[in-house]
N, C-alpha and C positions, 0 to 999 in steps of 0.2 A: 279415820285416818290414823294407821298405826306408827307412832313414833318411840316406840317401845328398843328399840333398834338401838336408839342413838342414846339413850336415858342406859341401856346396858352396856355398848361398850365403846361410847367416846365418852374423852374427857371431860369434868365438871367445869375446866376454863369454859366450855364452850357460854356462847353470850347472847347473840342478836337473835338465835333461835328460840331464846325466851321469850323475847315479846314477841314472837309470828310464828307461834306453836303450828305450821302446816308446812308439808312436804310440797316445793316448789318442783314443779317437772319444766316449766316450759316458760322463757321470757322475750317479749318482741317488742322494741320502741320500749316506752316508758309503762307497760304491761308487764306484769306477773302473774302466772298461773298457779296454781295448785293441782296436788294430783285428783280432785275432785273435781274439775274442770272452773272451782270460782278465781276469778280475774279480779289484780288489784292493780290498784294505780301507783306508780312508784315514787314516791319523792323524798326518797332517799338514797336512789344512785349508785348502790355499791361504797358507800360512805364518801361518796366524789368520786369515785375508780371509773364511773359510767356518763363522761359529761354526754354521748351521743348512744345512750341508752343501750340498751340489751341487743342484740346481733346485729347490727347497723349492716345491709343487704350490702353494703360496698368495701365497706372492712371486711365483711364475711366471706365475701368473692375474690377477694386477694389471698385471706389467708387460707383458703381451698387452693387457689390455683398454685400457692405456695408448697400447700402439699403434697399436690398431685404432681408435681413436677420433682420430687425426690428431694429436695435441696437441703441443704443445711438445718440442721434445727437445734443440735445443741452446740455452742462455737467457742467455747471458754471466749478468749479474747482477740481468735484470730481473723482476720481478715475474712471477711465476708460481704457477698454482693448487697445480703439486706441491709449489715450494717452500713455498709456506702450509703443506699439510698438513702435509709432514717437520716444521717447524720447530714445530708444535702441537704434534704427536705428542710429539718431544723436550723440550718443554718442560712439556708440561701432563701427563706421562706419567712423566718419569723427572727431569727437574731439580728443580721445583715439588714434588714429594712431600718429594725430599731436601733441601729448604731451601738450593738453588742460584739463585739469579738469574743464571744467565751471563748476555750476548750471545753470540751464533753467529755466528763470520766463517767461511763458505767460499773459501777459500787458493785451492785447485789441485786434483789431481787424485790426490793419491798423499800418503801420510806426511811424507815428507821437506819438502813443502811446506808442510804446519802448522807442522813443528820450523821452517822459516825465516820462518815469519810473525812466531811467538809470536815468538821471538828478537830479530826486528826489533822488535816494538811495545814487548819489556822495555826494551831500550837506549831508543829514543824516552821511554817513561817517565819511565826515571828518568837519563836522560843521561849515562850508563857505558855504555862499551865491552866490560868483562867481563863472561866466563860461567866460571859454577861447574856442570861436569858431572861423572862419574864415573868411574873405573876400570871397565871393563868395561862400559860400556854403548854401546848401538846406536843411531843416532836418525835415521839416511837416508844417501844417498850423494849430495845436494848439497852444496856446500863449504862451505854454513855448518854443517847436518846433519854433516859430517862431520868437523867442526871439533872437536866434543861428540861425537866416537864413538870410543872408546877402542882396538879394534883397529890394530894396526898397519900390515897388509893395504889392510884398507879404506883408511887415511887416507893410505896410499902411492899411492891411485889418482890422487887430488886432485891432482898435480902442481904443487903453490904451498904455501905456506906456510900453516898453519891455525895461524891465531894469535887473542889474547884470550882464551884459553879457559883454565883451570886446573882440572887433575883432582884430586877428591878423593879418599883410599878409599872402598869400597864395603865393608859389612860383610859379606867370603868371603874365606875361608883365610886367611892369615896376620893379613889385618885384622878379622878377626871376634872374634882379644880385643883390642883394642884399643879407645877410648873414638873410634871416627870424629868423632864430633859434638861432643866436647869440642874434640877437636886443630882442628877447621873454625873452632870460636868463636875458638880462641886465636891461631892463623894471621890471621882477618880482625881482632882485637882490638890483635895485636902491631904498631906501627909500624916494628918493623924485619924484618919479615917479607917482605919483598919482592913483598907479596900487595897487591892494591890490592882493595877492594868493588866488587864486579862488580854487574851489574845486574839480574842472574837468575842461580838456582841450577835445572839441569833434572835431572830424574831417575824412571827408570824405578823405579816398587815392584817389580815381580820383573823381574832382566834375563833375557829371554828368548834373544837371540840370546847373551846373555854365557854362554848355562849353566844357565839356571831358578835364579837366584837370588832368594828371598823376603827380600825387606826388611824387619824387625823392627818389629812397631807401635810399637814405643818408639821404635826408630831413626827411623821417619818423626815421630813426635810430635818429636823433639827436631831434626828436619831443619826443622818447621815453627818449633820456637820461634825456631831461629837466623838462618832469613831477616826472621821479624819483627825481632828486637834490630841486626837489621845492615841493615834496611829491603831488604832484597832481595826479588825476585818468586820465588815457587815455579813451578814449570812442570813438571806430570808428563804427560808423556809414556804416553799409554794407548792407543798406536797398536794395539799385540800385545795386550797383556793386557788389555785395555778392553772392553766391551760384552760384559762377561757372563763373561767367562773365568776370570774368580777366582771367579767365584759372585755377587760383589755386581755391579753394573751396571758401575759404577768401581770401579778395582783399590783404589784409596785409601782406599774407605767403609770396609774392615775397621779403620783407624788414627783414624779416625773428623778425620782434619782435611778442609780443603778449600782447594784451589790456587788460587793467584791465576790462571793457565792451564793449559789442558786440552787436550793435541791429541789428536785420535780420528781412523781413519780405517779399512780394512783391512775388519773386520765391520762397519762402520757402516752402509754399505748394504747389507746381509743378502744380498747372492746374488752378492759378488765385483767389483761395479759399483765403477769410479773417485770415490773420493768424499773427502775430508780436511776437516777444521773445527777450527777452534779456538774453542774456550769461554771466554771471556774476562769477567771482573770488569768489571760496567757502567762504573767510574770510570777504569777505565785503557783505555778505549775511544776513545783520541782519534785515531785514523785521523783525516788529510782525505779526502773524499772520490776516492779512485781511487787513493791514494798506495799500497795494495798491490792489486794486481789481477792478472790472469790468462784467458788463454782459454776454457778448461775450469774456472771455479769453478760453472759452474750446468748438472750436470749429472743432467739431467731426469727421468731412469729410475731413476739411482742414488739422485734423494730417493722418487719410489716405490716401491724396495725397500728403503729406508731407514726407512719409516712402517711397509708393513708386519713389517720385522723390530722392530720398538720395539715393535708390538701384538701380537708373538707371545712377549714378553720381558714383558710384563705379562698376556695374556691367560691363558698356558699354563702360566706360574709356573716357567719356567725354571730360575729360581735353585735351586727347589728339586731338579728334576733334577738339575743340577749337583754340588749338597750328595750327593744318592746315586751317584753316579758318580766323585761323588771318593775317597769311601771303597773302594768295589770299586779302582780305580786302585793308590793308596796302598796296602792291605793286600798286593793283588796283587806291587806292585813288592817290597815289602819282604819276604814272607815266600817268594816265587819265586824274585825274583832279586837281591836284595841276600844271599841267605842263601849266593851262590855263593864270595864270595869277603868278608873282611871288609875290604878296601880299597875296597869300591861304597860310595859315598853317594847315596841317592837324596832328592829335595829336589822341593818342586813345592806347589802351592795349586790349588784350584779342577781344573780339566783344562785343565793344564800341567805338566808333569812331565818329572822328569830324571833320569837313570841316568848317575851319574858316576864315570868309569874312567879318570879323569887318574892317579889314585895305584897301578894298575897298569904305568904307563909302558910302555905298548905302543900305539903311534900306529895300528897298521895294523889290532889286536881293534873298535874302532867300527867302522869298515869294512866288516870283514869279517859282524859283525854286521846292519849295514845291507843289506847284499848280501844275505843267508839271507832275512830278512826278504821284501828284493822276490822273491827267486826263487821264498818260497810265498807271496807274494799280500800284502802288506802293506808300506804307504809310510810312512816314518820319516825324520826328519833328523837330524842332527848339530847339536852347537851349544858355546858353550864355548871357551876355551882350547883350540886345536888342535884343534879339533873334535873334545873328548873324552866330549862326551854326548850321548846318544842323549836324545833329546827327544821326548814325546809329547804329539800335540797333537791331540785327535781332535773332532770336533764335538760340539758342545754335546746335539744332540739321538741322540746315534747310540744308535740301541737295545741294551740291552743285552746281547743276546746277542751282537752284532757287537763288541761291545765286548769283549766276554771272548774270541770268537774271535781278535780280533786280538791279545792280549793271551797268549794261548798261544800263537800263531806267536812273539813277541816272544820267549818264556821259551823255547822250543827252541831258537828261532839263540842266544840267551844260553847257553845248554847246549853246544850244539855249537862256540859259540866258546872256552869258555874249557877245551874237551877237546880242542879243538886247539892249544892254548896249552900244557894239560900233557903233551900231547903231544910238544912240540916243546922 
């Protein structure tokens, strides 16, 4: 299988093609081919971008008959029938029920471009400079996005200073007995704190790329009460874990508040399509006209597989899927392979899930782990601190048998890793 190709003239950023050293030609459901015709199981999604798997036969029949009929494809920001539909679908479907009035601004083309929309329009708001982001959290790799992303790695790319931003804790490890949300009150309360009230606090409910960390419904109740009393914007971040991943639509619905901004993007056009928005509180919608804009915010096919994925999240009753697949997941993780060692924690909501081996101190067992995995057929990532957890993230609809098959590949390289461990 020659990938000689890509080792001469694409770039050395390139990433996820290092751990799954083969040329993929062909993907269906929660299935990956290769061009050798070997077949893997996916449980990794398109990093969340695929909650309803690779060519979904009803998404793909729209955005055919999308094309074959001439219509619009690229729209800058003008009126368009697809956009109507998406923006229906989304509101009369999934907002409207749950007593959300957003607006919907279309940013750009990717994540990272929401995180710097919202960002921009809080400060405009409320005419503060700072942001209150997290410890461990992920939110793009533009320099504002990156400003609010706690990695070190990452924020070393940046090349300039990422400044305004003040990191909280997040409630994992060592700050999980600790009162996070009292210490935030008292920080932005104390005038000798050196803390000035920023103008938005952002924050993922589970950090996904942090590690599969779930944020406590108390902890987000009392994240909400603290931006109210200190007049700050909420802004959760529902890029990864949003549209469906946790089970409810919105990762947040479980804590039962509601953000003053919302950026989605990733699943949101149901078949991997470029597509970002942010959800924004009608009152704090004071854009002028063009002050934020972009090439690619009206992108045409992505709001067609954008409607049809919101009708098949209401029609087919996803959620409930969800609710049974998470329990197979969970019980699996915990009586499989947390039973290997009692340093595993495993951690996760909805189908997202984590297998944590920071407290064995062996950087190279995920690895090695990940490696077993692809060589019988099964794609898995890292995530975490040093990339110490193995992360599952499998699509929303993958049948269940595929789902348990991968999930036994999972628990053999878990076996065989850590008998190479005692072995050595």
């Amino acid at each position: 299988m020659n990938t000689d190709v890509f080792n001469d003239y694409e770039s050395q950023v390139r990433s996820y093609c290092r751990s799954y050293p083969v040329v993929f030609t062909k993907a269906k459901g929660s299935i990956l081919t290769d061009e050798q015709g070997r077949e893997y199981i996916d449980f990794f999604a398109g990093a969340g971008a695929l909650n309803y798997g690779h060519n979904h036969d009803l998404i793909k029949d729209k955005l055919i008959e999308y094309l074959q009929s001439d219509n619009i494809i690229h729209g800058l920001d003008l009126f368009t029938s697809a956009k109507r539909s998406f923006l229906v679908a989304l509101h009369e479907l999934i907002l409207k029920p749950r007593g959300y009035h957003y607006k919907t601004q279309f940013c750009g083309p990717t994540g990272t471009n929401a995180v710097e929309a919202a960002m921009k329009l809080a400060r405009k708001n409320k005419g503060r400079t700072g942001i209150i982001a997290f410890q461990g959290g992920f939110h793009g790799m533009t320099a504002g996005a990156l400003s609010v992303t706690g990695n070190k790695f990452n924020r070393e790319g940046a090349g300039t200073p990422l400044n305004n931003v003040t990191f909280m804790p997040y409630p994992y490890g060592y700050m999980k007995n600790l009162n996070t949300i009292e210490y935030m009150d008292q920080v932005l309360s104390d005038p000798n704190s050196g803390v000035e009230v920023p103008a938005a606090v952002i924050v993922e409910t589970v950090q996904a790329e942090g590690g599969v960390i779930v944020a406590p419904t108390e902890w987000l109740h009392g994240l909400r009460a603290v931006c109210d009393k200190h007049d700050m914007l909420l802004i959760v971040d529902d890029i990864q874990v949003g549209c469906g991943r946790t089970g409810d639509f919105f990762s947040f619905e479980r804590a039962g508040i509601q953000p003053d901004m919302v950026t989605l993007s990733k699943s949101i056009s149901g078949y991997g399509l470029p597509l970002a928005l942010v959800l924004i509180k009608p009152e704090l919608d004071n854009w002028l006209p063009g002050e934020h804009n972009g090439t690619f915010r009206g992108n045409q096919l992505a709001f067609v597989g954008g409607e049809a994925a919101i009708k098949i999240w209401h029609d087919e009753n996803i959620a409930s899927q969800v609710s049974q697949k998470m329990r197979v997941i969970e019980n699996f993780l915990k009586k499989s392979i947390a039973v290997l060692d009692p340093r595993i924690e495993v951690r996760g909501i909805g189908m997202i899930w984590g297998v944590d081996l920071s407290q064995l101190q062996d950087e190279s067992l995920v690895n090695d782990i990940l490696m077993n995995c692809f060589e019988n057929g099964l794609i898995l990532e890292s995530a975490g601190r040093n990339g110490q957890v193995v992360k599952f993230l499998p699509p929303l609809n993958i049948p269940m048998k595929v789902l348990e098959q991968g999930l036994e590949i999972a628990k053999r390289a878990f076996e065989k890793g850590f008998q190479a461990q005692i072995a050595s």
